[in-house]
C-alpha positions as CSV (number, residue, x, y, z in Angstrom):
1,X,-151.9,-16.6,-43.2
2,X,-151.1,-19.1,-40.3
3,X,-147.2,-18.9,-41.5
4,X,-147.3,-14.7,-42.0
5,X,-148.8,-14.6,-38.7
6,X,-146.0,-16.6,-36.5
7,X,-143.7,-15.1,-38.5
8,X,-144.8,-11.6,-37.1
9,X,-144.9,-12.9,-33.7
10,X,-141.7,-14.8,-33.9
11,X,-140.3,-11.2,-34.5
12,X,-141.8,-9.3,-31.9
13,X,-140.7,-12.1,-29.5
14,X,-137.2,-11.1,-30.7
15,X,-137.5,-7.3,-30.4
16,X,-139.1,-7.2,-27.0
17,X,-136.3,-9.6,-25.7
18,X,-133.9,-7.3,-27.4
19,X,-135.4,-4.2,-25.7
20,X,-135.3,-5.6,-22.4
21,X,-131.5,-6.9,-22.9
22,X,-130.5,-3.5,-23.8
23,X,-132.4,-1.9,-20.8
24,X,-130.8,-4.4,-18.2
25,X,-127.6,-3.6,-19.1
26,X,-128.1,0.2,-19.4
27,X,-128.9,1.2,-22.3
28,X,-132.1,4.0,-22.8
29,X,-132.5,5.6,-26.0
30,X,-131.8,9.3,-26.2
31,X,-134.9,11.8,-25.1
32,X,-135.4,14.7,-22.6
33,X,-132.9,15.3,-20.0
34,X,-134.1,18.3,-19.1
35,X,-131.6,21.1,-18.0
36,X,-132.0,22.8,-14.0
37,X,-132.4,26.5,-16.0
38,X,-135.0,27.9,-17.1
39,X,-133.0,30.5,-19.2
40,X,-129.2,29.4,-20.8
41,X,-127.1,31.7,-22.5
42,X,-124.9,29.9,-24.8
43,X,-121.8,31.7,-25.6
44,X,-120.5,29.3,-28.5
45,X,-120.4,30.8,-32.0
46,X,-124.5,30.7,-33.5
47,X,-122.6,30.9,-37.0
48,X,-120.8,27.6,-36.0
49,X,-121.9,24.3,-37.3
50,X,-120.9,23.0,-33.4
51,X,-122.8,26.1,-32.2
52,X,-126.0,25.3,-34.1
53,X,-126.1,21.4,-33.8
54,X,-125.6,22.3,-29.6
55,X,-128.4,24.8,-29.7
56,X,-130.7,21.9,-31.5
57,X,-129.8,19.6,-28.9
58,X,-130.3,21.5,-25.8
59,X,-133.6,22.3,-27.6
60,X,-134.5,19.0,-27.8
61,X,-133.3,17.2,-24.7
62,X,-134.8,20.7,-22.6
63,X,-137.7,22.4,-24.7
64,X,-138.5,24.0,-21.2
65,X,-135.2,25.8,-21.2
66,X,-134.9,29.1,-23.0
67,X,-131.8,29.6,-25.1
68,X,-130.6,33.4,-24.8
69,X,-128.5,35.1,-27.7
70,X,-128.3,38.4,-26.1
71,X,-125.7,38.6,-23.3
72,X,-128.1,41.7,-22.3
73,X,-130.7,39.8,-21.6
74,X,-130.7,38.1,-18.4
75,X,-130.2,34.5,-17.8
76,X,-129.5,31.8,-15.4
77,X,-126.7,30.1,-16.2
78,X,-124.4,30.4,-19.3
79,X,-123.0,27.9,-20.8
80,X,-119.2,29.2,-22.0
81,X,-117.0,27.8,-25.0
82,X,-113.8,28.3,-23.6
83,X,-111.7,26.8,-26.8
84,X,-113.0,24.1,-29.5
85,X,-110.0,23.1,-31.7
86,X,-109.5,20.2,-33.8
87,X,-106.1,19.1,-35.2
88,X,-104.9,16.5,-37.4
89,X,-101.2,14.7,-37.4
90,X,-99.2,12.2,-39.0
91,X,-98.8,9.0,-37.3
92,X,-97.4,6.7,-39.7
93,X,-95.3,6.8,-42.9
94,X,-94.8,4.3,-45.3
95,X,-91.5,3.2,-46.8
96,X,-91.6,6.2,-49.6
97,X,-92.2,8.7,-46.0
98,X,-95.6,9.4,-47.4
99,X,-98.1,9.7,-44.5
100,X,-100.4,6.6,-44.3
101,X,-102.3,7.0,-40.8
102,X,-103.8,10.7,-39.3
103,X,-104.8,10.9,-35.7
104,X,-107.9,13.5,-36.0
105,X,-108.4,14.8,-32.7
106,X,-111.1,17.0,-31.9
107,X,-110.7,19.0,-28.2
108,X,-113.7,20.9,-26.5
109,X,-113.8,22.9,-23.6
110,X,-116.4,24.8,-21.6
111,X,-117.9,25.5,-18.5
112,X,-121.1,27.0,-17.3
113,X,-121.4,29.9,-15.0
114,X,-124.3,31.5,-12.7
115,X,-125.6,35.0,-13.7
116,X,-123.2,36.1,-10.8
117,X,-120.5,34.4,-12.3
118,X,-119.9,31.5,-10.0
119,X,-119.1,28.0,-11.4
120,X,-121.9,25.4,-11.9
121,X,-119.9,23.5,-13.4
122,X,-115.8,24.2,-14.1
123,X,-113.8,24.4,-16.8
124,X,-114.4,20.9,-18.9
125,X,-112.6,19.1,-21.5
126,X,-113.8,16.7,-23.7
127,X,-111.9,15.0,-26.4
128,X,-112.4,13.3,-29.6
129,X,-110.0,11.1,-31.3
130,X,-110.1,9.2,-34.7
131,X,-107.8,7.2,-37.0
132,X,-107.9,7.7,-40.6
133,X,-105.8,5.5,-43.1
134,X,-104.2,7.9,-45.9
135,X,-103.7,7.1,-49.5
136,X,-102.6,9.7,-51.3
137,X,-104.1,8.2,-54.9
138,X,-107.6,9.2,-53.5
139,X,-106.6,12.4,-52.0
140,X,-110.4,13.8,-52.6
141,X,-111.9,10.8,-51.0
142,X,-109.3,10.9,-48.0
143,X,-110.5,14.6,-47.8
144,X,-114.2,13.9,-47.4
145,X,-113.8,11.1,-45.1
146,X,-111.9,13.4,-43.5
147,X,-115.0,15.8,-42.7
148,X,-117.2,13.4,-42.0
149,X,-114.8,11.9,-39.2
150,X,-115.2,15.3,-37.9
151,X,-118.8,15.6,-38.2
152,X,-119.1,12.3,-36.5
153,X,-116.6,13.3,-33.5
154,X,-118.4,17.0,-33.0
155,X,-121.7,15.0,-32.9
156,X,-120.1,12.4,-30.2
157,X,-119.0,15.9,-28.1
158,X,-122.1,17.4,-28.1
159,X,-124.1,14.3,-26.7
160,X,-121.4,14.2,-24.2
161,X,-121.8,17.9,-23.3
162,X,-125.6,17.4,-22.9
163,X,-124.9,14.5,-21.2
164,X,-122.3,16.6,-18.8
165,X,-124.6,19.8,-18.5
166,X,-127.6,17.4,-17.4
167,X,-125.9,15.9,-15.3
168,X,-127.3,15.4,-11.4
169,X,-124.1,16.9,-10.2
170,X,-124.6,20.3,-11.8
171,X,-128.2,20.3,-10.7
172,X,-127.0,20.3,-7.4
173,X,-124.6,22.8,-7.6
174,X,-127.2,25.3,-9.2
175,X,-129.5,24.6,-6.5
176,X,-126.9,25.1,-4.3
177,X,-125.9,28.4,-5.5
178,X,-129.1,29.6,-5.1
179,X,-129.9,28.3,-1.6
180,X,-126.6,30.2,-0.9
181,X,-127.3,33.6,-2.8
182,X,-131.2,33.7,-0.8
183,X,-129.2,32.7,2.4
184,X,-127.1,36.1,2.3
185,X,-128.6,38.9,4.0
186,X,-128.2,42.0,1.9
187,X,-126.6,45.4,3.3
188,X,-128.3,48.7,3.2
């Protein structure tokens, strides 16, 4: 029992020395990052599988925040897809000319917008890119890797836009825009 016992603790040593490593250098585990809105409307495709998985995570990083579907409805700040494409392209042939490298790139831009319009944060891009080695005996296996390279790089843009859209900066500006918008005396 003596042995099991220092063995455990030997451990735990190890993790909490880990843990506070990791935290001196930076590193904090995913959570709440809380968005300045109460209300988003997200204009990115529901049907998506980029539009869903960016729902989730605004869901989870800001469970205060209210995700609106209807453009109707009104809202505080909308976040707006402007393009998502992804493209894929030769980068090296063997001596035969049959490809053996792709560059997968995946390229997302957006931007969020007051109710009024008025950037809170402008038009951003954020790119993906991958290598993927090509052997045209396993052209099935090439093809799957090929979709989870993508998977992987949409999941990488999305933390990056929560990261972006949480951002201290874009809080600013949102409180700034509506300092501004109670500051304007309205005609008659």
């Amino acid at each position: 029992m003596q042995i099991h016992h220092r063995r455990f603790s030997h451990w735990r040593c190890l993790a909490l020395s880990l843990l506070v490593i990791m935290s001196g250098c930076g590193f904090q585990l995913q959570g709440r990052a809380p968005l300045p809105f109460d209300t988003l409307y997200v204009s990115v495709p529901q049907n998506s599988q980029f539009g869903a998985d960016l729902r989730r995570a605004i869901r989870a990083s800001s469970p205060d925040t209210k995700i609106i579907e209807d453009p109707t409805e009104p809202y505080q700040a909308k976040l707006q897809q402007i393009s998502n494409t992804r493209t894929t392209r030769e980068i090296s042939l063997n001596a035969q000319g049959r490809v053996e490298e792709y560059e997968l790139t995946l390229v997302y831009v957006f931007r969020i917008v007051d109710a009024n319009g008025d950037n809170i944060l402008p038009p951003t891009t954020l790119v993906a890119v991958r290598d993927m080695p090509f052997d045209d005996r396993v052209v099935q296996a090439k093809e799957g890797e090929q979709a989870t390279l993508f998977k992987q790089m949409q999941n990488s843009l999305i933390a990056r836009v929560m990261r972006r859209i949480s951002a201290p900066d874009v809080a600013q500006r949102y409180q700034n825009l509506i300092e501004s918008s109670q500051a304007v005396p309205k005609s008659s």
